[in-house]
N, C-alpha and C positions, 0 to 999 in steps of 0.2 A: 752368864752361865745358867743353865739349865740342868735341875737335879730329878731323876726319873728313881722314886721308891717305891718296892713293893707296898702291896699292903700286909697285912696280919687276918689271920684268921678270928682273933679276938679282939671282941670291940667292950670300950665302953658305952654301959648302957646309961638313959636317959641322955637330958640335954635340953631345948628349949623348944617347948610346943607352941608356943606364938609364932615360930620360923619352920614353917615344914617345907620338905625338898624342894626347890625350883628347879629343874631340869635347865632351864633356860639360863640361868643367871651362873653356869657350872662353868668354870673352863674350859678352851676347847669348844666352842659353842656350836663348832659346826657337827659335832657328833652329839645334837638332840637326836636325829633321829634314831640314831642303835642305842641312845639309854630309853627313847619311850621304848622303844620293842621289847630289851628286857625288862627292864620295870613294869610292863604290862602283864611280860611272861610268866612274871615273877608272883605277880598279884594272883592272876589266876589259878596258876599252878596249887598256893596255896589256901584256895578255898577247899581243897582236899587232903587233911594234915595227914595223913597215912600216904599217899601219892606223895607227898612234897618232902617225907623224911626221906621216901625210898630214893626220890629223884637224888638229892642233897646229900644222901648218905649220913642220918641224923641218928644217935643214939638217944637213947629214952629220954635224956638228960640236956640234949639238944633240943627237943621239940618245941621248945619257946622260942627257937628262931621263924618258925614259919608265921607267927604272931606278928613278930618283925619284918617278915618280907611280906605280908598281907598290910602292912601300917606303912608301907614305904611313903607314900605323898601324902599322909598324914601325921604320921610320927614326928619325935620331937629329932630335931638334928643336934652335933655338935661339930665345929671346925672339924675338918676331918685329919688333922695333925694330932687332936683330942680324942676323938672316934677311936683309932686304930691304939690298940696295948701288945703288951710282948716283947720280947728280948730288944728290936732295933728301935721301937717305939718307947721304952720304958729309959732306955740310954740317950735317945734324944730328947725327952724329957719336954717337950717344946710348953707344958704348962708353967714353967719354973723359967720361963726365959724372960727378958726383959720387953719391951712393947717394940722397940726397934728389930730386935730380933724375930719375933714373932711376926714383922713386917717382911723381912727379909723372906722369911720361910714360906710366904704369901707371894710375892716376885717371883720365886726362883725353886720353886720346888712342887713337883705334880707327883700326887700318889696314885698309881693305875690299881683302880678298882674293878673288877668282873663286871656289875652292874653298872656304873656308869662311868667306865674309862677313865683315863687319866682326869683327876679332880687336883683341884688347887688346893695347897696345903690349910689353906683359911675356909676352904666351900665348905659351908654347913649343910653336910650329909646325914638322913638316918642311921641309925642301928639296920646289919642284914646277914644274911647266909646265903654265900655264896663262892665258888670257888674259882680256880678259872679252866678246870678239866670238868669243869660238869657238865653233860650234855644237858640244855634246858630244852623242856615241851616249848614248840610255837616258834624256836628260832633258829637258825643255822646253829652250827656246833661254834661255840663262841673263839675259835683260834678265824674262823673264816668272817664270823658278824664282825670284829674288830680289827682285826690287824691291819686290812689297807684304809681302812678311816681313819685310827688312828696315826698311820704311819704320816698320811696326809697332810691333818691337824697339825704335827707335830711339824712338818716342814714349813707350813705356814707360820708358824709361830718365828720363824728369821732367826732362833738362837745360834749366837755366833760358835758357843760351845754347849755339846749337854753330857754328862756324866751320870752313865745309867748303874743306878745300884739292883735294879731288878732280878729277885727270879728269875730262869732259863722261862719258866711256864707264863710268866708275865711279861716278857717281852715276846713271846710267840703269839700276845695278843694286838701287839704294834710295834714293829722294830724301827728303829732310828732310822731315818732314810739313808741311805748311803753318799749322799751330799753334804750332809749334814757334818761337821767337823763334832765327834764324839771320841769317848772313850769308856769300857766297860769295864767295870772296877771288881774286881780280884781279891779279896781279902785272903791271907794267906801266911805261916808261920816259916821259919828259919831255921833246920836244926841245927846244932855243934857243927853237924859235918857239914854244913850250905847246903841239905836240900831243903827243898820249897814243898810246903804242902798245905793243901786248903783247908778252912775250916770251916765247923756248920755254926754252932753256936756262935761262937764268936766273932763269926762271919756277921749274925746281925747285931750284935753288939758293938763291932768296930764300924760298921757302917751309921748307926745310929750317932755315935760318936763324934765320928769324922762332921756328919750335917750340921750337929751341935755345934761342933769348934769353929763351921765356915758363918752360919747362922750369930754367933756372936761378933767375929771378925770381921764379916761381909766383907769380904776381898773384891776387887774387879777380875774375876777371871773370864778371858775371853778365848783361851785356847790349854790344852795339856801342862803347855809349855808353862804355862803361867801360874797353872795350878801346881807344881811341880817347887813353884818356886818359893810360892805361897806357905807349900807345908814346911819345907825345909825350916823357914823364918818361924812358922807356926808348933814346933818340933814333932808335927804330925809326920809318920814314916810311909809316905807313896811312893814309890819309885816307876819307872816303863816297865811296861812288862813285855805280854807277845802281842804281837801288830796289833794297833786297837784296843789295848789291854792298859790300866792303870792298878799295881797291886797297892795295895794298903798290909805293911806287914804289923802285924800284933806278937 
């Protein structure tokens, strides 16, 4: 199985500057060429920090991110499981997990980032700013630089099953191939009376959750059906939803 997680807007900062980016050593390998283009874009853009808040949309209080996207291929990195904080990141908690686990989440889980695409849960990434509706100076509008490379990548990779927790906005940068045996997972609540309705918050808190519980467990799933079977036994609550659709209800 194959786990497709957003990322977060907030990153932890520092990590270890003897290991700065390799573009090359990233998952996915065959999509170096769209992360040098934004990470170039990215460089240049901010040698002009007033041009780079307005591009990025950066409040006063933001402006140390453009420091961070001018230090890309020198800054210090950290696993990018570590990197990313926030409601789904803070519940999967992947600092606090055991060494097997943390392997696990290394195998079987790519977080898509804006600037360098779906990255391995273990690739040690810098700190950056960036979103995935930004238009950046110097490259296509990034739903067009990304989406059929990634989509590509991602077929090559032979996962027998992948289980997208993404963003609408993050998978508009590489959608699953439609060959691919997938399902897109739905967090969503139950009221009194059986209706179903989505949720935001919690949405990435149950998702965080869910990778926790698979990440200790490490099941063999190789299809819905299997993952289905997994939670039952796991008292995690997924059920089928609409075509394509796996809900996670909280």
């Amino acid at each position: 199985m194959l786990i497709l997680l957003p990322p977060s807007e907030t990153k932890r900062p520092g990590g270890r500057s003897s290991r700065p980016l390799d573009l090359g050593a990233l998952a996915l390998p065959t999509l170096a060429p769209q992360r040098e283009a934004v990470v170039d874009a990215l460089i240049a853009l901010s040698a002009d920090e007033d041009a780079a808040a307005a591009v990025l949309k950066l409040s006063s209080r933001q402006r140390g991110d453009v420091a961070h996207n001018a230090a890309l291929r020198t800054g210090p990195t950290l696993p990018a499981v570590d990197r990313y904080t926030g409601v789904l990141f803070d519940a999967l908690d992947a600092a606090s997990l055991e060494a097997a686990a943390r392997r696990w989440l290394g195998a079987h889980v790519l977080i898509h980032s804006a600037p360098f695409g779906p990255v391995g849960a273990l690739d040690p990434i810098p700190a950056y700013r960036l979103a995935a509706g930004t238009s950046l100076p110097g490259v296509p509008p990034l739903r067009r630089h990304w989406a059929e490379a990634v989509s590509a990548a991602l077929a090559a990779e032979s996962a027998p099953f992948v289980l997208d927790l993404r963003s609408e906005a993050y998978v508009a940068l590489g959608p699953v191939p439609g060959g691919i045996p997938s399902a897109y997972l739905r967090v969503v609540t139950v009221g009194e009376d059986g209706s179903v309705r989505a949720l935001n918050h919690f949405n990435k808190h149950g998702k965080g959750a869910l990778v926790r519980a698979l990440a200790q467990t490490r099941p063999r799933v190789s299809n819905a059906a299997a993952l289905l079977r997994w939670a039952a036994d796991a008292d995690v609550h997924l059920r089928s939803g609409a075509p394509g659709e796996i809900e996670l209800v909280v």
